[in-house]
Every structure is written in structure tokens, then in C-alpha cells.
N, C-alpha and C positions, 0 to 999 in steps of 0.2 A: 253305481256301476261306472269304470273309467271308462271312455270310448278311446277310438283311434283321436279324437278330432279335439276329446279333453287332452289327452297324452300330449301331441302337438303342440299346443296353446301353451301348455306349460314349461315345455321345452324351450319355447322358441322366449317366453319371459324368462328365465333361466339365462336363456344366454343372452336378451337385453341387460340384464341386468350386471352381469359378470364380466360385459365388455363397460357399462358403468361404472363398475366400481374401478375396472381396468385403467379407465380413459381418468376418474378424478387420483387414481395412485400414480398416473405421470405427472397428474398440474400439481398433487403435495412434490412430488419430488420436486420440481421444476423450482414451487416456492420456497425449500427449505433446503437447497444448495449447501454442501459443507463447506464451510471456510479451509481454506489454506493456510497453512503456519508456517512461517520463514523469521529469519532472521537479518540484523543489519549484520551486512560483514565484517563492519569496524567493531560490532559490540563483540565478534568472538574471538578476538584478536587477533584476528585476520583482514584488516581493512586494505583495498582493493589488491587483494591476493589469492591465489588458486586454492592455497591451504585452507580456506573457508567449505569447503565444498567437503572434506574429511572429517570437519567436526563439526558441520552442519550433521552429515551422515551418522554418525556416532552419537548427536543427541538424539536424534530420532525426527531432524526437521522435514519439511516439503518443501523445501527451497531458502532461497537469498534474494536480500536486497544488496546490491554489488556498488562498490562505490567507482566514480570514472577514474579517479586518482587524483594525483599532487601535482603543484608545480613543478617539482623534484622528477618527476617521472612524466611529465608534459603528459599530463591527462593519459596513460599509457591504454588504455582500452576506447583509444581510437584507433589505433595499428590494428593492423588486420591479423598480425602474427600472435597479438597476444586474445583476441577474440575466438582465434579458432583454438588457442589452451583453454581459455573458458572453457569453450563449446567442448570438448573433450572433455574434461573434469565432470561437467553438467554429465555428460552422456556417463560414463566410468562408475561415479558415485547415485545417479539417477537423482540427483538432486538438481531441482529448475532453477532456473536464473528468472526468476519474478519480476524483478524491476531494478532500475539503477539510479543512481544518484548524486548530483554534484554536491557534495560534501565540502567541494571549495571555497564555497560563496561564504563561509563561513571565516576566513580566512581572507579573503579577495571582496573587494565591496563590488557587489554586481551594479549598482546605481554608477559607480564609477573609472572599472576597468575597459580597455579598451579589446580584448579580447572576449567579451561578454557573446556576442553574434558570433562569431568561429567555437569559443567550445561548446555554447548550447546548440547549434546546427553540428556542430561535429557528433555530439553526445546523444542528438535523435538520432543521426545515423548509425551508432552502434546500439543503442538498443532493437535499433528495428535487424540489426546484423544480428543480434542477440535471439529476436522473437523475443525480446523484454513485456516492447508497447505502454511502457510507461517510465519518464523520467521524473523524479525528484527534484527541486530547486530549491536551497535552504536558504532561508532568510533569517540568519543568526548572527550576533557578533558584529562582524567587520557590514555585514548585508543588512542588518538590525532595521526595521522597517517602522516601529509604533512610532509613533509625536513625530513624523518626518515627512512630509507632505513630499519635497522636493525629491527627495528619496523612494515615495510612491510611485510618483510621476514617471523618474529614468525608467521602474523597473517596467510601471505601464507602457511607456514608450517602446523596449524594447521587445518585450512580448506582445506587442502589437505589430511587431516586424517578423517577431521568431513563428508565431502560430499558425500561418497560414501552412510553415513547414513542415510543421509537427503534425497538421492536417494531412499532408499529401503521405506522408511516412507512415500514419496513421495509430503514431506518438500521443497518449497523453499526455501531457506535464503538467504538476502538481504542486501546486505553493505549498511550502510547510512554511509557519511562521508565528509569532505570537502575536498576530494581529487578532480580532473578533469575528465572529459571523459578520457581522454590519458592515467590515472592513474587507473582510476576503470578496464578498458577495459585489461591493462598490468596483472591487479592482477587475471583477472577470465580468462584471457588466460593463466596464470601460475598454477592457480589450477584446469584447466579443469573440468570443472563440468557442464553439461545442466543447473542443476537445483541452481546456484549460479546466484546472477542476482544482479542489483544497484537497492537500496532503494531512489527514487528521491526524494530530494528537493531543490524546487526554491529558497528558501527564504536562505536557507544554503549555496545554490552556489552563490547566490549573495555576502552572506556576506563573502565568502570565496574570492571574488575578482572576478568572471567570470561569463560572460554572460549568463545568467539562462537557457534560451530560445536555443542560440547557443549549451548550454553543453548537451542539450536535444536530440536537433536533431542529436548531435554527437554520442552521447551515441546508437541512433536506439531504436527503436519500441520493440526490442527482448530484448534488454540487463536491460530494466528498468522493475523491474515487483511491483511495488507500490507506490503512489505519494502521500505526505504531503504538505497539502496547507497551506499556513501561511504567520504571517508578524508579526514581535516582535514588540508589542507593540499598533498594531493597527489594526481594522477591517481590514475584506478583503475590498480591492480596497481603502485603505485609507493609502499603503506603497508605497515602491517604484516596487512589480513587478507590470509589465502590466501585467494583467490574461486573458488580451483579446488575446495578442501573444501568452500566453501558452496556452488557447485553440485553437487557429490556430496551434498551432506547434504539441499538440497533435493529430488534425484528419486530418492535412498533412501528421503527421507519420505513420495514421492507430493504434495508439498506442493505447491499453484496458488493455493490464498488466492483473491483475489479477479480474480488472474491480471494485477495488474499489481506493478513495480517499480520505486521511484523514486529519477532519484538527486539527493544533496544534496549540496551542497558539492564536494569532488573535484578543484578548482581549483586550482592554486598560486597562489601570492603574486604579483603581476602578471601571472599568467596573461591572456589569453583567452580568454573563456568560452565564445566560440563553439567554438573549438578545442579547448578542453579537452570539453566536454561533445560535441563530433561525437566523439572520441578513450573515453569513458566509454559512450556508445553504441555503440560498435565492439565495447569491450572485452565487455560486458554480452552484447549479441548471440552474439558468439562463443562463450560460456561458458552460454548458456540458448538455445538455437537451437529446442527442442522444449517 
């Protein structure tokens, strides 16, 4: 026979239990965050330009990594004139402005230009004008950092100056380079900063000689706070990384970084870009769904 007092009892376990399963269906969400997918702006042939924002839209992205610009155009997205076109394009197309990038240093040796301090302080201040909160710093080419101690040092020295900034602004900035775990991990222990982190890529540490995958999990979950997906020359899944081990190695690590993913390049040689990049978002989605 049910009483009043069995009825109760089972009720009130009913709903312990429905606000449990309630309360663990926020912490899965919480832990399995969807990635965000953007694009660099240079890879759609639109580098540091509005028209990015139209065929970001038309692949079907969630945003752009935005470049500051050229000497040609004195880093033009420090003007305030051309931030509020961004900010307009962003709002128009609903497509974010994720993060930004000095793409210069690639061109400009940052160990030995004299405007190093004015455009990376100028370059937090537009992304923070942005709601970027993370800038990019490439250490390619002309900025070329591996077998160059003296060329460590400058860049340590002056990110030893710039980060206190990037703090108050409350800026990431993020070394992309072809240096190693060993090597990134040495330089942001030398200029102490929280908010200094490694800009990841696979496709760079491969060709850099090291195991894309291993330099990942080396690096830690903390230390990486933005990832560029790519492959010179070829669709995603059509190079040599495996993208199935970096996404194992990504939610092994627990790794969300800033919770987006960008990709670069990934085209073939007369590709179309719209098709290659709708086909790179496909792939990407598939392969980070949570």
C-alpha cells in the first residue's frame, strides 16, 4: 500500500535527483565548450582589410584574426577612424574580430627596430578598442628567433617592458614561432608575465623539425592560449598532420585557450578559397564539435 508519507519520500528523491543530473549537465557543458572557428585575414585575401568580414561571412566563419597592417599604411588600425569601420563591418556581417596580429615582424626584425615599443603599445590598445584581448607576435623571417640567443634576449628584454601593459589593458600576447616547448616555456619564464602565452601551431612546429602533437602536450593547457590550423599547400586532412591526434591531445589537455581556432593558409595552388575554406571548416567542426 502507497501512503501519503511513501508518496513524499519519493517525490522529494525525484527531484534530488533531477536537480543532479541538472547541476552535472552544466559542469559537462562548462567542460566541453565549442571551439570557435575564424580565419587569418591575410589567408582570404583580405589581409588587414574590411572585405574580410564578407567572405569570412559567406564561408560560413565565427570570426577573424585581423592583421594591424604595413608600413605602407603605418599600422593603420591604430586610427581610431579605421577601428570604428572594423567595428561596423564586425556588427553588419556578425562576424567577431577574435584577435589581431602583428604580421610585421615578419618583414621588420623586432630584436632590432626602433619602433618595437610604440607599435606593440599601440597594437594593445586597438585590440583592447577592438574587445580583441589577444594580440599575436610573429617571429618569422626577418624576427627569425631559433640558434640566436642575442635575438632572444632583445625580444625578452623588450617584453619585459611591453607586458606590464598588456596586463593593465588586459591584452594577451602570444609568441608564435618556430622555436620548441623548451624554448617558448624558457622565454615566458624570463619575462614573467600571466598574460604572455604561446601562439600554437602545428603545421609551423612540424616544419620546424618537431613533433607537433608532443610540443603541445609539452607546452600544457595554460601556456598555449590560441591555435592556427593549416597545412602549406593543401586542404585540411590532405598534409601531413594528423588532426585526429591534435584533437585527442587537445581535450586530453583540457586545453580551450581562448576558445577560438584559426585557420591559415590550407588552400591549394589555384584553389578556391571559398571552397577550400567552407571544406577546412567542415573538417575542423567535425574534429572539435565540443
Amino acid at each position: 500500500m502507497i501512503t501519503r508519507r511513501s508518496m513524499i519520500k519519493k517525490s522529494l528523491l525525484l527531484a534530488s535527483l533531477a536537480q543532479g543530473y541538472r547541476i552535472q549537465d552544466i559542469h559537462a557543458g562548462m567542460r566541453q565548450q565549442r571551439f570557435k572557428i575564424g580565419a587569418c585575414d591575410w589567408s582570404l585575401g583580405k589581409g588587414s582589410n574590411t572585405g574580410a568580414f564578407e567572405v569570412a561571412k559567406e564561408i560560413g566563419l565565427d570570426g577573424l584574426m585581423v592583421d594591424m597592417g604595413s608600413e605602407e599604411n603605418n599600422l593603420h588600425l591604430r586610427q581610431e577612424e579605421v577601428q570604428k569601420a572594423y567595428l561596423q563591418e564586425s556588427a553588419r556581417t556578425g562576424i567577431a574580430i577574435a584577435s589581431m596580429a602583428l604580421g610585421i615582424y615578419n618583414r621588420v626584425p623586432f630584436h632590432a627596430d626602433a619602433r618595437v615599443q610604440e607599435w606593440v603599445r599601440d597594437s594593445i590598445d586597438a585590440a583592447a578598442a577592438l574587445n580583441a584581448k589577444l594580440l599575436l607576435l610573429a617571429f618569422f623571417n626577418a624576427s627569425d628567433l631559433r640558434n640566436d640567443q642575442s635575438r632572444k634576449d632583445a625580444a625578452v628584454k623588450h617584453l619585459k617592458t611591453l607586458m606590464p601593459y598588456a596586463e593593465s589593458k588586459g591584452v594577451i600576447v602570444g609568441i608564435e614561432s618556430y622555436l620548441n616547448a623548451r624554448e617558448h616555456l624558457e622565454m615566458m619564464d624570463a619575462v614573467g608575465s600571466k598574460n604572455l602565452k604561446v601562439y600554437f601551431d602545428f603545421r609551423n612546429t612540424a616544419d620546424a623539425g618537431f613533433d607537433p602533437v608532443a610540443e603541445f602536450r609539452k607546452l600544457g593547457r595554460k601556456n598555449v592560449c590560441e591555435l592556427h590550423m593549416k597545412e602549406n599547400g593543401f586542404l585540411l586532412g590532405g598534409g601531413t598532420v594528423n588532426w585526429n591526434e591534435v584533437s585527442k591531445a587537445v581535450y586530453d589537455t583540457g586545453y580551450h585557450g581562448s576558445g577560438w581556432m584559426h585557420i591559415e593558409g590550407a588552400n591549394p595552388k589555384g584553389g578556391n578559397i571559398i571552397e577550400s575554406y567552407r571544406h577546412n571548416l567542415s573538417y575542423l567542426r567535425e574534429r572539435f564539435r565540443k
